[in-house]
PDBQT receptor file of N, H, CA, C and O in Angstrom, charges set to zero:
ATOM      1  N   UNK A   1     102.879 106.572 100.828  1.00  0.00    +0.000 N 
ATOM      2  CA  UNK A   1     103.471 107.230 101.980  1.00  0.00    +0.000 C 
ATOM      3  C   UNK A   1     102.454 108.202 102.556  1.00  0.00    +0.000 C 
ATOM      4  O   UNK A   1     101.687 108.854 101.847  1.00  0.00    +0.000 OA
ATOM      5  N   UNK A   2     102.494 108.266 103.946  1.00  0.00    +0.000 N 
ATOM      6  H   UNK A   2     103.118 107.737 104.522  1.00  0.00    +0.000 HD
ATOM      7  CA  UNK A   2     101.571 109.413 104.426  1.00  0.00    +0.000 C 
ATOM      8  C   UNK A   2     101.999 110.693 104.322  1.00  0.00    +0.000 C 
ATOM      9  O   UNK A   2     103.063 111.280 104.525  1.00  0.00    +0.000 OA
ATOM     10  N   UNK A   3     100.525 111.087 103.826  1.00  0.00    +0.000 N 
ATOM     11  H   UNK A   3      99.662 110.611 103.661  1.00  0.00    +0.000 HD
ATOM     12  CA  UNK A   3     100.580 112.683 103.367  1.00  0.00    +0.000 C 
ATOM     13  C   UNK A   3     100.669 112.848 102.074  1.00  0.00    +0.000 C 
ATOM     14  O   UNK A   3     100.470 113.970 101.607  1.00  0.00    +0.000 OA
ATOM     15  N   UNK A   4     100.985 111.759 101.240  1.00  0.00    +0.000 N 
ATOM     16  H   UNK A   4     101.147 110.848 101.619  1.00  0.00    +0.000 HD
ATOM     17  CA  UNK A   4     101.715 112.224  99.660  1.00  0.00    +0.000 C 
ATOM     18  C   UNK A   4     100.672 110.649  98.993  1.00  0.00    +0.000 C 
ATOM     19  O   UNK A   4     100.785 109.438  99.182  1.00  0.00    +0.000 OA
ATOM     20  N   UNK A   5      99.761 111.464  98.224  1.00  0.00    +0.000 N 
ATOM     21  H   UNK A   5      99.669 112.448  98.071  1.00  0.00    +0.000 HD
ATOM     22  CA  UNK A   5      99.109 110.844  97.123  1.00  0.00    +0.000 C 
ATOM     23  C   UNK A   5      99.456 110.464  95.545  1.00  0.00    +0.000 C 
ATOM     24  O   UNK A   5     100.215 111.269  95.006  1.00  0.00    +0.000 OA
ATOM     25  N   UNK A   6      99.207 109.848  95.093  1.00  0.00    +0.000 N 
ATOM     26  H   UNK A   6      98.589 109.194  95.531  1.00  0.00    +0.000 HD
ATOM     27  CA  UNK A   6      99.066 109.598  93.464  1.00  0.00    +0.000 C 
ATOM     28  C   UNK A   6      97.589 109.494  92.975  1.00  0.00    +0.000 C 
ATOM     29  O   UNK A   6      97.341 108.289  93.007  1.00  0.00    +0.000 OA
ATOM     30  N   UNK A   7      96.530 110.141  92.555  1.00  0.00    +0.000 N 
ATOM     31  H   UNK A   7      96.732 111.120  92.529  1.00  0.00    +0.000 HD
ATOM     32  CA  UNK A   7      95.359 109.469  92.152  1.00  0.00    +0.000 C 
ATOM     33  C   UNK A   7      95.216 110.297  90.620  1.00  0.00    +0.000 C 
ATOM     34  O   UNK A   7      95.097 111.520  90.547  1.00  0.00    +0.000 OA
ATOM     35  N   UNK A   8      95.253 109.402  89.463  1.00  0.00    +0.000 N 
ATOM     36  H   UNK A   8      95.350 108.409  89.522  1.00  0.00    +0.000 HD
ATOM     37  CA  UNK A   8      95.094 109.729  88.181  1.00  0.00    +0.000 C 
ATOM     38  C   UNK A   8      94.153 110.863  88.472  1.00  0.00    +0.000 C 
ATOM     39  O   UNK A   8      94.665 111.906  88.064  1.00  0.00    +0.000 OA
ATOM     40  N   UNK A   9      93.330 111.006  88.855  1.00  0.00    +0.000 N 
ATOM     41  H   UNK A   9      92.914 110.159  89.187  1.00  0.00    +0.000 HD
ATOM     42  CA  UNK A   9      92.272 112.362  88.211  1.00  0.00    +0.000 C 
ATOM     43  C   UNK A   9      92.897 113.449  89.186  1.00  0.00    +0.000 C 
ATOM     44  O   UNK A   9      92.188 114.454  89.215  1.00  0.00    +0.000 OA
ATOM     45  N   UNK A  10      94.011 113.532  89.984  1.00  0.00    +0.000 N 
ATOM     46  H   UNK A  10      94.588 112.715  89.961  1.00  0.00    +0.000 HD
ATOM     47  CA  UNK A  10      94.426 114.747  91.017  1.00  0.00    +0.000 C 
ATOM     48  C   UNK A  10      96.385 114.845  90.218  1.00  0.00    +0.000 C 
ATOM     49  O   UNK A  10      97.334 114.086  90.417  1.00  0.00    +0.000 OA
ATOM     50  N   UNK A  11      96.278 116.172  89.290  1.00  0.00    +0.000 N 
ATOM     51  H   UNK A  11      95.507 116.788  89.128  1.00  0.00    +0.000 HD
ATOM     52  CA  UNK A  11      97.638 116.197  88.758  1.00  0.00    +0.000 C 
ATOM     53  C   UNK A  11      98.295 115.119  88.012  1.00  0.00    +0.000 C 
ATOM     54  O   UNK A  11      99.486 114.844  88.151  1.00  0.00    +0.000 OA
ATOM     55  N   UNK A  12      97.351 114.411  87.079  1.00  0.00    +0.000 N 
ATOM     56  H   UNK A  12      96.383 114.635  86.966  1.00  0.00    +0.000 HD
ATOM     57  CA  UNK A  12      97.332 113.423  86.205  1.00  0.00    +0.000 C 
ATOM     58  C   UNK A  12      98.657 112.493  86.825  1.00  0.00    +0.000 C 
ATOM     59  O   UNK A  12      99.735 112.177  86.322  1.00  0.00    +0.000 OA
ATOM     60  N   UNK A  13      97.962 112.188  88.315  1.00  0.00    +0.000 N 
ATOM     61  H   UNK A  13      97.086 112.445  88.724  1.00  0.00    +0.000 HD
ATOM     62  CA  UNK A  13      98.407 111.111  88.924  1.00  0.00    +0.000 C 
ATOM     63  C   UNK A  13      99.917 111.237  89.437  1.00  0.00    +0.000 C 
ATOM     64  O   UNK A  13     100.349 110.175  89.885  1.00  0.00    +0.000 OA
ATOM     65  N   UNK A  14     101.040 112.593  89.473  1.00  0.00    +0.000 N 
ATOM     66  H   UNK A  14     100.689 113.455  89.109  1.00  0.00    +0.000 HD
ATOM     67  CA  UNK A  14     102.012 112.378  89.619  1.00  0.00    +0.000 C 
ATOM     68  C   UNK A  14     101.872 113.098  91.202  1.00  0.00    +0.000 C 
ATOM     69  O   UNK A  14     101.328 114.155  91.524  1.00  0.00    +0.000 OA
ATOM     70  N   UNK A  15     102.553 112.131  91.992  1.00  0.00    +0.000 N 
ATOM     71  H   UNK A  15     102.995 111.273  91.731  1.00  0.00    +0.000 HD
ATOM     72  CA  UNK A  15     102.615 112.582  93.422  1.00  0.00    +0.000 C 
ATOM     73  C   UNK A  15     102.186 114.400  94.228  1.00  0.00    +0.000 C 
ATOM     74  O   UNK A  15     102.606 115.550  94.105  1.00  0.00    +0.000 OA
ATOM     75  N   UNK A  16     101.258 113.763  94.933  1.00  0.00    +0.000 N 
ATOM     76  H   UNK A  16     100.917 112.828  95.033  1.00  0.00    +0.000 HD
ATOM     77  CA  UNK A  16     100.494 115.223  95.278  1.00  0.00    +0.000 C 
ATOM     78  C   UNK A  16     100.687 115.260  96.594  1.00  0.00    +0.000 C 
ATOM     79  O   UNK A  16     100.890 114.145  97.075  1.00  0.00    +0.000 OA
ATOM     80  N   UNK A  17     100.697 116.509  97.656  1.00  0.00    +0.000 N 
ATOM     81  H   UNK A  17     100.532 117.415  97.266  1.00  0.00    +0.000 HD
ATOM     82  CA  UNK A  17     100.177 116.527  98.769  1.00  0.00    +0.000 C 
ATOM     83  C   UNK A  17      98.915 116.182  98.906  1.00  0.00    +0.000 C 
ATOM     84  O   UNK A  17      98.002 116.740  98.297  1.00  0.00    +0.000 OA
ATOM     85  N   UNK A  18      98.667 114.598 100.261  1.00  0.00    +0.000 N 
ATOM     86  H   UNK A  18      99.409 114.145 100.755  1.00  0.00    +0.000 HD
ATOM     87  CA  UNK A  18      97.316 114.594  99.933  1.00  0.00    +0.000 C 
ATOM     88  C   UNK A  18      95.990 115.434 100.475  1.00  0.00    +0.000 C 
ATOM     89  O   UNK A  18      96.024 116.288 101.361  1.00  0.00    +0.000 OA
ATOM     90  N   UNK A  19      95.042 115.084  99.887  1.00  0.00    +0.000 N 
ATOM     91  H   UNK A  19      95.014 114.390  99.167  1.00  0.00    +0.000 HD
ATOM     92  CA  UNK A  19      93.699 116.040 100.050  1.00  0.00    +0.000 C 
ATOM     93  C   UNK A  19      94.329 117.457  99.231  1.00  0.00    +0.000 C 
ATOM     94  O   UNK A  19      93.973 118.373  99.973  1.00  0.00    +0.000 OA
ATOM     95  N   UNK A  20      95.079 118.063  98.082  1.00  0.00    +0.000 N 
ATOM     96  H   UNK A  20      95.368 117.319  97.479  1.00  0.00    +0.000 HD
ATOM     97  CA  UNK A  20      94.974 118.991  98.061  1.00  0.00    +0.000 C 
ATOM     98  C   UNK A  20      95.463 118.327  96.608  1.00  0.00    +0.000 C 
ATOM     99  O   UNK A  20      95.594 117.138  96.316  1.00  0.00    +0.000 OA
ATOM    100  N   UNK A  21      95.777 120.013  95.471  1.00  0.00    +0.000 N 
ATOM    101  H   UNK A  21      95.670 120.979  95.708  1.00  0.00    +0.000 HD
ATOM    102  CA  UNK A  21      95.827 119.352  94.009  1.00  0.00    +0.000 C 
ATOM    103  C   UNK A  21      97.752 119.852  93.670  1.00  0.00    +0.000 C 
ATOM    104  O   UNK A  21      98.322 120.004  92.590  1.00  0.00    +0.000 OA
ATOM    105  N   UNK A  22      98.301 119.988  95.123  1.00  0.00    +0.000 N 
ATOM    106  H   UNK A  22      97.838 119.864  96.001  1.00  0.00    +0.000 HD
ATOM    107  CA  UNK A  22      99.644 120.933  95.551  1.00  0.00    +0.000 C 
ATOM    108  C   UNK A  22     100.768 119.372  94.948  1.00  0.00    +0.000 C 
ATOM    109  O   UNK A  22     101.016 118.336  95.565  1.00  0.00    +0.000 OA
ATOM    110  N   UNK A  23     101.248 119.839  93.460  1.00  0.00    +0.000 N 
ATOM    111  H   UNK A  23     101.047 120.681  92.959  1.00  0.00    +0.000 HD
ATOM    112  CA  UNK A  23     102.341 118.389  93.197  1.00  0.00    +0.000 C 
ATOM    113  C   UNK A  23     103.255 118.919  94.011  1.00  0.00    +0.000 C 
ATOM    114  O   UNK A  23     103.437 120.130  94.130  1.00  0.00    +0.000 OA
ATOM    115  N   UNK A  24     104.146 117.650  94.878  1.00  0.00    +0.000 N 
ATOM    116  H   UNK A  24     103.997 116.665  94.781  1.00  0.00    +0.000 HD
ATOM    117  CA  UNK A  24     105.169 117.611  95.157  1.00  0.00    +0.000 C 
ATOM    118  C   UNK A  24     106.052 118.047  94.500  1.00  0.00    +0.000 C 
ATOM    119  O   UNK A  24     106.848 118.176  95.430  1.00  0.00    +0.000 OA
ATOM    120  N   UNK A  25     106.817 118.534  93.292  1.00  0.00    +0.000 N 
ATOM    121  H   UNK A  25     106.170 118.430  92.537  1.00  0.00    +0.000 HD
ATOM    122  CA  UNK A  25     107.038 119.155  92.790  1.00  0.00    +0.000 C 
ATOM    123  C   UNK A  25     107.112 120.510  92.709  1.00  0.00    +0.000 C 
ATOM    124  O   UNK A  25     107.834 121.277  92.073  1.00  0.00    +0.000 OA
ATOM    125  N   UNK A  26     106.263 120.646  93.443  1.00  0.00    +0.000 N 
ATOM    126  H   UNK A  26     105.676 120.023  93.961  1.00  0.00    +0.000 HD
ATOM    127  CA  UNK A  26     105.873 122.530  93.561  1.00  0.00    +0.000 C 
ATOM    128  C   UNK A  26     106.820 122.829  95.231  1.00  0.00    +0.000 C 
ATOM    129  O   UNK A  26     107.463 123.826  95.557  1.00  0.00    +0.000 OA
ATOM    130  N   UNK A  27     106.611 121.763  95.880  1.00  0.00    +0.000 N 
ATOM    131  H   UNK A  27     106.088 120.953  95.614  1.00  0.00    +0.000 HD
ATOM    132  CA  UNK A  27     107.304 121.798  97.517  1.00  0.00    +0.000 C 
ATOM    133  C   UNK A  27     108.565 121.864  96.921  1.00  0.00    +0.000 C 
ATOM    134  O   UNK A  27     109.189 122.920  96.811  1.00  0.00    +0.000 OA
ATOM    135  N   UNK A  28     108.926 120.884  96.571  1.00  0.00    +0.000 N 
ATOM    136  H   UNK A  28     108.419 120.026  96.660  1.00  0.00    +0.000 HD
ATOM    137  CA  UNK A  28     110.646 120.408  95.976  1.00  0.00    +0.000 C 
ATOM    138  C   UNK A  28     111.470 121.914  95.479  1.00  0.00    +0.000 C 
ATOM    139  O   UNK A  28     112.505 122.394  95.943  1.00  0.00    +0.000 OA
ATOM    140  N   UNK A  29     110.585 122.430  94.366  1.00  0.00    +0.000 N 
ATOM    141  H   UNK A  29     109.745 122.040  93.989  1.00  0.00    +0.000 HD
ATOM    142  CA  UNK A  29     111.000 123.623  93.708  1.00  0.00    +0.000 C 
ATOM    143  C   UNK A  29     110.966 124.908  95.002  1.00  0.00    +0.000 C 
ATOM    144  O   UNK A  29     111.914 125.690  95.071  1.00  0.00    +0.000 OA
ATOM    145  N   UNK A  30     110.011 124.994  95.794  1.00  0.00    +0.000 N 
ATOM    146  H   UNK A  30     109.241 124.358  95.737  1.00  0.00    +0.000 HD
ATOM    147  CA  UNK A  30     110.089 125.798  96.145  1.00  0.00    +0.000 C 
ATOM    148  C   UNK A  30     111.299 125.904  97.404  1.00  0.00    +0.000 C 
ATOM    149  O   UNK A  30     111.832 126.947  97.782  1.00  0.00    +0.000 OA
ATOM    150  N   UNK A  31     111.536 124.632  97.884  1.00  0.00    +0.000 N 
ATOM    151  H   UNK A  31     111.102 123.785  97.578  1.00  0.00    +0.000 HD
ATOM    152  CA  UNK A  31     112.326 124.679  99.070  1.00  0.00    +0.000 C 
ATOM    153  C   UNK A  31     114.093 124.624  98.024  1.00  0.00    +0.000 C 
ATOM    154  O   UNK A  31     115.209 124.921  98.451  1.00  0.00    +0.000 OA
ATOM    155  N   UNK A  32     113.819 124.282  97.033  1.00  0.00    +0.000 N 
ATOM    156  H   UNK A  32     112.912 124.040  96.686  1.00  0.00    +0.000 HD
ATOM    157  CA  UNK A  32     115.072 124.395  96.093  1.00  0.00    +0.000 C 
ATOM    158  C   UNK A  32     115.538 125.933  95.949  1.00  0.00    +0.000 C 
ATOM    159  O   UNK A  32     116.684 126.105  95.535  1.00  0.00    +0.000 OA
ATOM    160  N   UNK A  33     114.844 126.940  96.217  1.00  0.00    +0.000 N 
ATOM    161  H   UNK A  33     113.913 126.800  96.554  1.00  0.00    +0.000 HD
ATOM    162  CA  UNK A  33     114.583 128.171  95.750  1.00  0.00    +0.000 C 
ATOM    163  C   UNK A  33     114.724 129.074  97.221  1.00  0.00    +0.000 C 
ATOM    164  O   UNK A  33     114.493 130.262  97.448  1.00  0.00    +0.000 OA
ATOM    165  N   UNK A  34     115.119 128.165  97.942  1.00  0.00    +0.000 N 
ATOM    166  H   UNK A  34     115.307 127.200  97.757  1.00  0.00    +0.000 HD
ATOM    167  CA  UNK A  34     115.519 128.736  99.240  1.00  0.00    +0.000 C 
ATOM    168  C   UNK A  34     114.401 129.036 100.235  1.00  0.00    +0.000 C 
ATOM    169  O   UNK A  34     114.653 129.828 101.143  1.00  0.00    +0.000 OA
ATOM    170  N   UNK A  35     113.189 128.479 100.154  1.00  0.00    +0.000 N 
ATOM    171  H   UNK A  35     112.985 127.835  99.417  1.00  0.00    +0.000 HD
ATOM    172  CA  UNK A  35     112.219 129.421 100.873  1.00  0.00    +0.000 C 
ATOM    173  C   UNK A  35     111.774 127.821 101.807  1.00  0.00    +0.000 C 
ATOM    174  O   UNK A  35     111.639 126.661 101.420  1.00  0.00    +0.000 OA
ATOM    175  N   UNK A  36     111.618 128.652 103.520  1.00  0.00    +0.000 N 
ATOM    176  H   UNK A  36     111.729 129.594 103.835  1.00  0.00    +0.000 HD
ATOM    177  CA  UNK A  36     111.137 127.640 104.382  1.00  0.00    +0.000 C 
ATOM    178  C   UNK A  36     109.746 126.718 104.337  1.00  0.00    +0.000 C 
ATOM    179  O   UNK A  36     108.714 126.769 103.667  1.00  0.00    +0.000 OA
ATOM    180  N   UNK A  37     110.269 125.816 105.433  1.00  0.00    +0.000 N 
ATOM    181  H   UNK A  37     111.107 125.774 105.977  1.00  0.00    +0.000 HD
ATOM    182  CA  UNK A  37     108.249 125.412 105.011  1.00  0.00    +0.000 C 
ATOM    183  C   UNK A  37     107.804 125.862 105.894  1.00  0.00    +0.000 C 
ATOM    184  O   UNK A  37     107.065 125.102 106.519  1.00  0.00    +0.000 OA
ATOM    185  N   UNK A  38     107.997 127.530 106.549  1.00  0.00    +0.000 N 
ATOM    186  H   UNK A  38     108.597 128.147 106.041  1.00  0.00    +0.000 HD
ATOM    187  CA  UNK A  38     106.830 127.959 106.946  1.00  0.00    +0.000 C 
ATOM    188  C   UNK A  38     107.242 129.265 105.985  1.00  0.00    +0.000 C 
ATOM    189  O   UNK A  38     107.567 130.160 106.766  1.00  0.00    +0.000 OA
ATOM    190  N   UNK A  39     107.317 129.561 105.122  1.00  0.00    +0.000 N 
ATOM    191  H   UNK A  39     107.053 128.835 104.487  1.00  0.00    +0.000 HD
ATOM    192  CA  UNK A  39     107.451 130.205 103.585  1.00  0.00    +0.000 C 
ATOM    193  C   UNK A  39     106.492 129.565 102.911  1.00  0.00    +0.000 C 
ATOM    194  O   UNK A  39     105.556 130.089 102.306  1.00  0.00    +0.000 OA
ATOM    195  N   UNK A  40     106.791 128.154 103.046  1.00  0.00    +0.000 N 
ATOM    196  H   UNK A  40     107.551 127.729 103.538  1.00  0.00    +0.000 HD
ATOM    197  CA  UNK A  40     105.993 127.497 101.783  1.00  0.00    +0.000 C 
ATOM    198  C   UNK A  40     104.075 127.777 102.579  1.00  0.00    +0.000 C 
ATOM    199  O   UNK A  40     103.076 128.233 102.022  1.00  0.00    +0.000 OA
ATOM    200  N   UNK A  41     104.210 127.406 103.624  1.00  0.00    +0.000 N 
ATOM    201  H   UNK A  41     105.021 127.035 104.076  1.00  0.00    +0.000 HD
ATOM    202  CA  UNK A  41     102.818 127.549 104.326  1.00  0.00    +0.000 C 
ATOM    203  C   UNK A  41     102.331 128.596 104.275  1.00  0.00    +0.000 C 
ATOM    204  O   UNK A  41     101.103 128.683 104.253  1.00  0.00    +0.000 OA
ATOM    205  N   UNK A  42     103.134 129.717 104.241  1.00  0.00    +0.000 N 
ATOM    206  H   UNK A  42     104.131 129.646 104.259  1.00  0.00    +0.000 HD
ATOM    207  CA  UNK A  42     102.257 131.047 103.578  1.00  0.00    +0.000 C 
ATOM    208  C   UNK A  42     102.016 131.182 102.471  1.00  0.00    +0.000 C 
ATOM    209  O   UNK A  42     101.095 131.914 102.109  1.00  0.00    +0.000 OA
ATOM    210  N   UNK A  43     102.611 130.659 101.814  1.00  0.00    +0.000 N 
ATOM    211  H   UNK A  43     103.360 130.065 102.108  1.00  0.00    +0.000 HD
ATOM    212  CA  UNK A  43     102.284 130.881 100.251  1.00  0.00    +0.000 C 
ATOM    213  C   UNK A  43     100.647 130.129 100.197  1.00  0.00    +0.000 C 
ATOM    214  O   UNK A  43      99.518 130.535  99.923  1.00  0.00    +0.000 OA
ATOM    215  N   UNK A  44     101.128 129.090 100.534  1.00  0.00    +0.000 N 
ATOM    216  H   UNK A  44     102.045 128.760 100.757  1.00  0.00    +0.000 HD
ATOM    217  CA  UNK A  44      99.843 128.298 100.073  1.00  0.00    +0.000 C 
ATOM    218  C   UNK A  44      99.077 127.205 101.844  1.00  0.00    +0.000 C 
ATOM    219  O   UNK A  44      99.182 126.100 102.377  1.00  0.00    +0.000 OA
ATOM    220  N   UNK A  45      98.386 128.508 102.029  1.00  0.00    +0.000 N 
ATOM    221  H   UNK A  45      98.301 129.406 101.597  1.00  0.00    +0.000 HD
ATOM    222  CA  UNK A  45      97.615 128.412 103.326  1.00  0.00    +0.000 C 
ATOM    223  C   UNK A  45      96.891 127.041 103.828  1.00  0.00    +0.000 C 
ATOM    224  O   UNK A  45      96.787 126.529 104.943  1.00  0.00    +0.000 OA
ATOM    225  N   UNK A  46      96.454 126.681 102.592  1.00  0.00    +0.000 N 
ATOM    226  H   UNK A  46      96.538 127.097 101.686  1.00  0.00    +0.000 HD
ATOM    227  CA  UNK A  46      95.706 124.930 102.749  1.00  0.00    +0.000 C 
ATOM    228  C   UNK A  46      96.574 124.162 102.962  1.00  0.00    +0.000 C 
ATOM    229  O   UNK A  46      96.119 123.121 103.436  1.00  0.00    +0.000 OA
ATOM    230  N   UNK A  47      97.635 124.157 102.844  1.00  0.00    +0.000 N 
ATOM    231  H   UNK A  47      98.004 125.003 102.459  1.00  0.00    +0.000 HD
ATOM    232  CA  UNK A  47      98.695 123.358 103.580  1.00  0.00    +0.000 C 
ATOM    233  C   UNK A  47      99.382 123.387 104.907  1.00  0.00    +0.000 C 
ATOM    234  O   UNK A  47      99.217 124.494 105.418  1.00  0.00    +0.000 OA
ATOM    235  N   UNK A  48      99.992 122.697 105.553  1.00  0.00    +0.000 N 
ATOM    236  H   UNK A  48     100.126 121.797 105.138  1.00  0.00    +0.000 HD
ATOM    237  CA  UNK A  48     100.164 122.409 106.827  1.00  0.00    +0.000 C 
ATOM    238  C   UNK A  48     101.760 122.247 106.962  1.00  0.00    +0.000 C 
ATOM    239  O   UNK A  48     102.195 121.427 106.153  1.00  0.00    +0.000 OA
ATOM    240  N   UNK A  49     102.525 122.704 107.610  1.00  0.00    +0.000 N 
ATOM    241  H   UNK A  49     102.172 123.369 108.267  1.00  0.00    +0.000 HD
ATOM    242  CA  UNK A  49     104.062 122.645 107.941  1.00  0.00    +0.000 C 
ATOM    243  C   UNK A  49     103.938 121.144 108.059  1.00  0.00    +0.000 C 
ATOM    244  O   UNK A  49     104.991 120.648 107.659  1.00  0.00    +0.000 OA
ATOM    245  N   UNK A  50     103.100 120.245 108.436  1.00  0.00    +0.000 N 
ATOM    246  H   UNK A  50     102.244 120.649 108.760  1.00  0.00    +0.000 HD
ATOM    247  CA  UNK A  50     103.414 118.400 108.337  1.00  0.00    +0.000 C 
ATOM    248  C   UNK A  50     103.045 118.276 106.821  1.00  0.00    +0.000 C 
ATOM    249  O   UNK A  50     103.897 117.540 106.324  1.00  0.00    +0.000 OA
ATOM    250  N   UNK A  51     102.512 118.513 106.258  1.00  0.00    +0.000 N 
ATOM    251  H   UNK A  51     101.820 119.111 106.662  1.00  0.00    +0.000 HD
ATOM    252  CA  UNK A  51     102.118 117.956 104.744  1.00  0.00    +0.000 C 
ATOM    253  C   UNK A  51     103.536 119.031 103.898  1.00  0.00    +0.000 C 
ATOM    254  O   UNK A  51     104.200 118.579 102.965  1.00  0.00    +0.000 OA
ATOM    255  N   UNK A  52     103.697 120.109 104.340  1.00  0.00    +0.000 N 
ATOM    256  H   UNK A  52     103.158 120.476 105.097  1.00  0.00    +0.000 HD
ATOM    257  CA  UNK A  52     105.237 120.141 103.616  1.00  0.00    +0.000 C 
ATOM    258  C   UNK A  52     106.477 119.238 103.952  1.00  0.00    +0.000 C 
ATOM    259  O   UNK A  52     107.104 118.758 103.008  1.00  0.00    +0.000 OA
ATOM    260  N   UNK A  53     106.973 118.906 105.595  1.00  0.00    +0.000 N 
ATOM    261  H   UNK A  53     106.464 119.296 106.362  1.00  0.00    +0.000 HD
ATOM    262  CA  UNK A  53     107.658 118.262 105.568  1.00  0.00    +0.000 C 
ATOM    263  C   UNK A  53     107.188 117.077 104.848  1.00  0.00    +0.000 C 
ATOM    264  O   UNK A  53     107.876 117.220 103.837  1.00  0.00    +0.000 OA
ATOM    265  N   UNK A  54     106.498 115.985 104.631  1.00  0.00    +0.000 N 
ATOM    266  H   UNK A  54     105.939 115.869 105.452  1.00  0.00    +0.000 HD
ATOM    267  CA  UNK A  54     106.323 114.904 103.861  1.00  0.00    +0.000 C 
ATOM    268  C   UNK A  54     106.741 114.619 102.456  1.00  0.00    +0.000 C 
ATOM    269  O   UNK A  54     106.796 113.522 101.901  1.00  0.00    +0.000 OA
ATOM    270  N   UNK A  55     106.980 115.606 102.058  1.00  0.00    +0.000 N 
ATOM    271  H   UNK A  55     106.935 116.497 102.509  1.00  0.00    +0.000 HD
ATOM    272  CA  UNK A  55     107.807 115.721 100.516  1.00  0.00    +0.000 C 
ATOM    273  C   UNK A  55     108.736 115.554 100.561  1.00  0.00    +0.000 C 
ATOM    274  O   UNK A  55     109.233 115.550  99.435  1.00  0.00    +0.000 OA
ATOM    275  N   UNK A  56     109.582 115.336 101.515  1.00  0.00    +0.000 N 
ATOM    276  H   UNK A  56     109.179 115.340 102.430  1.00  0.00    +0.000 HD
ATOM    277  CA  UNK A  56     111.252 115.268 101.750  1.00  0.00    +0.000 C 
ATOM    278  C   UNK A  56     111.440 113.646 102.023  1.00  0.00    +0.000 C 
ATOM    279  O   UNK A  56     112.204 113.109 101.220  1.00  0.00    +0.000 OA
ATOM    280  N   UNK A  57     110.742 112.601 103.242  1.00  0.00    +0.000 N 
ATOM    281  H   UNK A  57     110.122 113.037 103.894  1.00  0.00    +0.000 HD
ATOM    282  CA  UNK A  57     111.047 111.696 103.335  1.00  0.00    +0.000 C 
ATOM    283  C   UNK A  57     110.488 110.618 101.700  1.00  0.00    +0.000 C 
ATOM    284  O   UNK A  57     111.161 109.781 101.098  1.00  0.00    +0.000 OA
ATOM    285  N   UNK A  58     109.050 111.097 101.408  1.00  0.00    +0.000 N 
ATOM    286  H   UNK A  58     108.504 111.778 101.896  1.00  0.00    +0.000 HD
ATOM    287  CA  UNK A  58     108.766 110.693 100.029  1.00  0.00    +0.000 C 
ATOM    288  C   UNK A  58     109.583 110.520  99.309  1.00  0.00    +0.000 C 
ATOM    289  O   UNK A  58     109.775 109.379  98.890  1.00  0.00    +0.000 OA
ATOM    290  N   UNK A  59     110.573 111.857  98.786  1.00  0.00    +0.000 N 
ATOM    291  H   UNK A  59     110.417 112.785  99.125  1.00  0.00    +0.000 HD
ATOM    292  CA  UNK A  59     111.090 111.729  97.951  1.00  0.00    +0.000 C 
ATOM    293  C   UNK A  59     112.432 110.791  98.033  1.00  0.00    +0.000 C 
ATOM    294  O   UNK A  59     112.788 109.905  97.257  1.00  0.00    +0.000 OA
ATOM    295  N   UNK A  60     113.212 111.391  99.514  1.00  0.00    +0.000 N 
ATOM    296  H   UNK A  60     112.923 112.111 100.144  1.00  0.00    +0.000 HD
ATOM    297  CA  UNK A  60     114.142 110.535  99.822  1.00  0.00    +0.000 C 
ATOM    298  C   UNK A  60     114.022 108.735  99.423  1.00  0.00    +0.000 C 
ATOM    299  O   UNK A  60     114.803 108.108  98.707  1.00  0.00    +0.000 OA
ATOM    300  N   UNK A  61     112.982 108.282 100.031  1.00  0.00    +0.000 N 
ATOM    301  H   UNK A  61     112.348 108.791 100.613  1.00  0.00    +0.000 HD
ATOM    302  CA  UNK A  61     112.110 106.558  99.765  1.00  0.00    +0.000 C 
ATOM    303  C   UNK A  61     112.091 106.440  98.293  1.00  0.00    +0.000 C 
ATOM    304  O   UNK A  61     112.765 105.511  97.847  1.00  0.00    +0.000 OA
ATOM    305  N   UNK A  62     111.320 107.349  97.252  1.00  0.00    +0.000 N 
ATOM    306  H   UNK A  62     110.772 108.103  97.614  1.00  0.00    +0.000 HD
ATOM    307  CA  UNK A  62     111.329 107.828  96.118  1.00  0.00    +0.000 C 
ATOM    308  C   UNK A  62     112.867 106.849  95.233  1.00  0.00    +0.000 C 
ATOM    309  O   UNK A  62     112.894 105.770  94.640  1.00  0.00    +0.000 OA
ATOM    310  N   UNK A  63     113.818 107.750  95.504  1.00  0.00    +0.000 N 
ATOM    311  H   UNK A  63     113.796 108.626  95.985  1.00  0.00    +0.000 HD
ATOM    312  CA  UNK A  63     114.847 107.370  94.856  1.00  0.00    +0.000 C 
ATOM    313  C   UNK A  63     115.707 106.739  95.478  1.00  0.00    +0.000 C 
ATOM    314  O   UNK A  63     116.913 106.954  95.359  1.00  0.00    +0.000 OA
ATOM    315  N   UNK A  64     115.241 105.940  96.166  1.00  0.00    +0.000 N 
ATOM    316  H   UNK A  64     114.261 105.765  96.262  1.00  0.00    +0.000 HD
ATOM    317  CA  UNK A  64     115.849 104.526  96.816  1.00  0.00    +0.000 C 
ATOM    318  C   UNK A  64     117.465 104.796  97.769  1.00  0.00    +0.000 C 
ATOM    319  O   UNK A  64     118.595 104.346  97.579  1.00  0.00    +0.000 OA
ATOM    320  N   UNK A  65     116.724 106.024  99.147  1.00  0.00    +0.000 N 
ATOM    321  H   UNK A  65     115.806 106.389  99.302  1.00  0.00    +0.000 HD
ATOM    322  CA  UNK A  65     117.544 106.426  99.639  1.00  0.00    +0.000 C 
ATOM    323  C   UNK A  65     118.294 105.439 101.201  1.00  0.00    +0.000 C 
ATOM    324  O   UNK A  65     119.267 105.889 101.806  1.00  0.00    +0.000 OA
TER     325      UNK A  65
């Protein structure tokens, strides 16, 4: 999916934002935790309000939505 990587040597391969070492997981938790994705974009500046939204349709596809 665009935007969202897997490559064994980046977070021993479990879905990443791509070009960065940010697991999807870390988006998931954080928007679980109430905070926006332009919350999440301050937190972590190398990321882009489009590479946060991308964790949502991923995951949705993910678990066979």
């Amino acid at each position: 999916m665009e935007g969202i990587e897997m490559n064994p040597r980046i977070c021993n391969g479990k879905p990443a934002v791509a070009g960065t070492r940010i697991p999807v997981t870390v988006i998931l938790d954080q928007l679980a935790e109430g905070d926006s994705i332009h919350d999440i974009v301050r937190k972590y500046p190398e990321l882009t309000a489009k590479q946060v939204a991308a964790a949502l349709p991923y995951c949705h596809r993910t678990l066979g939505g």
